[in-house]
C-alpha positions as CSV (number, residue, x, y, z in Angstrom):
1,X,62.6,76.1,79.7
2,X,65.2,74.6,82.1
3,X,63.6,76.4,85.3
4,X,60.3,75.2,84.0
5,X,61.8,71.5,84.4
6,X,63.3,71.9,87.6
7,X,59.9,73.3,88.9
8,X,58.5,70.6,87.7
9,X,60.5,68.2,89.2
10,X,60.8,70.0,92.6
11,X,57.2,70.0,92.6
12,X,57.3,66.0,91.9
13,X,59.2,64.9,94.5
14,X,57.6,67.3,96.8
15,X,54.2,65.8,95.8
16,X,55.7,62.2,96.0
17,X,57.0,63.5,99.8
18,X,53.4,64.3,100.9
19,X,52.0,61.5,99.8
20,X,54.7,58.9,101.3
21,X,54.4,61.6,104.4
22,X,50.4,61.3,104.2
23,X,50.4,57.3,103.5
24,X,52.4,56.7,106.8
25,X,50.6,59.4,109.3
26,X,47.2,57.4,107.7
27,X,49.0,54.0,108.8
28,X,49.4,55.3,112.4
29,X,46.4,56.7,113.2
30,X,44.8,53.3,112.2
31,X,47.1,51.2,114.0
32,X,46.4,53.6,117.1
33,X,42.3,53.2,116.4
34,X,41.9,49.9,118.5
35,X,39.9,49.7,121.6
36,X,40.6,48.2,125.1
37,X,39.2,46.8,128.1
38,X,39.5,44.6,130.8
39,X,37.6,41.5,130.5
40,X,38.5,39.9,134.1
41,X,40.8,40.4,137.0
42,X,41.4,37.6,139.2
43,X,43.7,37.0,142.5
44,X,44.3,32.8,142.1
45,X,46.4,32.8,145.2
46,X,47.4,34.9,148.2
47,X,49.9,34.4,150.8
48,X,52.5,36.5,152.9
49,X,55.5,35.8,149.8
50,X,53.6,35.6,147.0
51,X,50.2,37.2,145.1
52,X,49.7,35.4,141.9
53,X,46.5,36.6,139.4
54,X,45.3,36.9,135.6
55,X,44.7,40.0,133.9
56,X,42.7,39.6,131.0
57,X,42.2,42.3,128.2
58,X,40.2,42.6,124.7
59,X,41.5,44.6,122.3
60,X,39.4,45.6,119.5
61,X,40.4,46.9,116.2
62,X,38.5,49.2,114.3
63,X,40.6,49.2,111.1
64,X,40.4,47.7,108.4
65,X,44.1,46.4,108.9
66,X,45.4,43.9,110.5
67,X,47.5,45.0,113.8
68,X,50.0,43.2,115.7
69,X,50.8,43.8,119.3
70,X,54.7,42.7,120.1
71,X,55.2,44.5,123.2
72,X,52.9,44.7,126.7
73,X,54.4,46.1,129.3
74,X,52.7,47.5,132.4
75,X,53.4,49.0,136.1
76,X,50.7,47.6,138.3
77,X,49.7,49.1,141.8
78,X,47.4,48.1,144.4
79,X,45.4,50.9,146.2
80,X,47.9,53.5,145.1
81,X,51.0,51.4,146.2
82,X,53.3,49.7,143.2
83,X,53.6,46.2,143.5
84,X,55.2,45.3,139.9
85,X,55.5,45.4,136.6
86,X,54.3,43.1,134.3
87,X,56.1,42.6,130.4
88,X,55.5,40.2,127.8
89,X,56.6,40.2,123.9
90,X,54.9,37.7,122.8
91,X,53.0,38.5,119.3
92,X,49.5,38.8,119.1
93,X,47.5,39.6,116.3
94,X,44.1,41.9,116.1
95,X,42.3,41.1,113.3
96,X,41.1,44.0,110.8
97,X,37.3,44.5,112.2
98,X,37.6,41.9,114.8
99,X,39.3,41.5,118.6
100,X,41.3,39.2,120.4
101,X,41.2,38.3,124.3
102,X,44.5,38.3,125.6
103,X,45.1,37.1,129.7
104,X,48.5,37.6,131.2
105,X,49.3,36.0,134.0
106,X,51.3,37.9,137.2
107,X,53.2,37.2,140.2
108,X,54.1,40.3,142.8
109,X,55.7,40.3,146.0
110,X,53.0,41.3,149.0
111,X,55.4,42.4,151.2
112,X,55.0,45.4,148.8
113,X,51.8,46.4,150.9
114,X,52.3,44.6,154.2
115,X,53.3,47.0,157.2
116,X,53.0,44.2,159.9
117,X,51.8,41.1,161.1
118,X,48.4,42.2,161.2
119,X,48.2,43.2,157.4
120,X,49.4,39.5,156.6
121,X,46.1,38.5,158.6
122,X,44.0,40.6,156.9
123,X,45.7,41.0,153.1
124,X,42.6,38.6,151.7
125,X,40.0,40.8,152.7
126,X,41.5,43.9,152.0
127,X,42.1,42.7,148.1
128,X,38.6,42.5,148.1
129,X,38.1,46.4,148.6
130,X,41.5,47.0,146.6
131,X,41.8,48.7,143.6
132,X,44.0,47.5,141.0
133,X,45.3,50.0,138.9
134,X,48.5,50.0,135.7
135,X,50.1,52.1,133.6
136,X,51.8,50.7,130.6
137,X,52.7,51.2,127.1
138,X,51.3,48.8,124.0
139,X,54.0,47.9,120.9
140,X,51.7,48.0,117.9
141,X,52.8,47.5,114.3
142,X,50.7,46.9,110.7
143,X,53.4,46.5,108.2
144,X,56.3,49.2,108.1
145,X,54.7,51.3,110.7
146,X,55.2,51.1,114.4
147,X,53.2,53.3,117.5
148,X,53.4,52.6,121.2
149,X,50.0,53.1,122.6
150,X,49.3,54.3,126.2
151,X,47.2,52.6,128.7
152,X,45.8,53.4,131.9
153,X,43.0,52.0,133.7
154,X,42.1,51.4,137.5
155,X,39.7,48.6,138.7
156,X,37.8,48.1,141.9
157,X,38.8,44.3,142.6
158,X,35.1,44.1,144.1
159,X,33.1,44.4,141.2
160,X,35.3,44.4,138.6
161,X,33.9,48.4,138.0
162,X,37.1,49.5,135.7
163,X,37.6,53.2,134.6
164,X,40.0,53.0,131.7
């Protein structure tokens, strides 16, 4: 009778463990179920010391929880060469079956991608060929559960053509 208990009771918690196991791997995926893109890419100024733009995204979630990003962080590069990184933890919220537009605002250093006088001339027109690429990681959360989400995406500062 006692080994019938303790089976019992093994099998209990090892149910309860699956379930708690199942309930959080469920939580994940959804938080990870959101979709991206890039809404607009704009150079605002550009000058020998300093290239300032906006970077704006639009994160759509698919869930039917509410996610919150508390983490952005992403290496830029321009035509192959890194220029920066952009980072901000301020919270935004998805909304279960809805999106939010989120711009960031960055600041880089040209002489990153200036080789001489010549390229100082000639940085505005090139930008306008450029392609503007980054690599970054996401901070999502819904509740107890946390996932850093991967993104990638290059854009053709031309016509705004992004691959991500």
């Amino acid at each position: 009778m006692s080994v019938l208990r303790t089976g019992a009771i093994l099998g209990g918690v090892g149910i309860i463990g699956f379930a708690i196991y199942s309930y959080f791997k469920k939580q994940y995926d959804l938080i990870t179920d959101f979709e991206w893109k890039v809404l607009d890419l704009k150079f605002d100024s550009v000058s020998p010391n300093l290239l300032k733009g906006r970077i704006k995204f639009r994160f759509e979630n698919k869930s039917d929880i509410e996610i919150t990003i508390s983490n952005f962080y992403l290496d830029m590069y321009l035509n192959q060469t890194y220029i920066g990184w952009l980072r901000d933890t301020r919270v935004f919220v998805i909304p279960a079956r809805g999106f939010n537009d989120i711009e960031f605002g960055f600041s880089v250093n040209p002489q990153l991608l200036i080789k001489n006088a010549i390229d100082i001339v000639t940085l505005g027109s090139k930008l306008k060929d450029a392609v503007f690429s980054f690599d970054g990681v996401i901070g999502a959360k819904s509740g107890f559960v946390k996932a850093d989400v991967k993104i990638k995406c290059d854009c053709s500062v031309k016509n705004m053509d992004c691959a991500c």
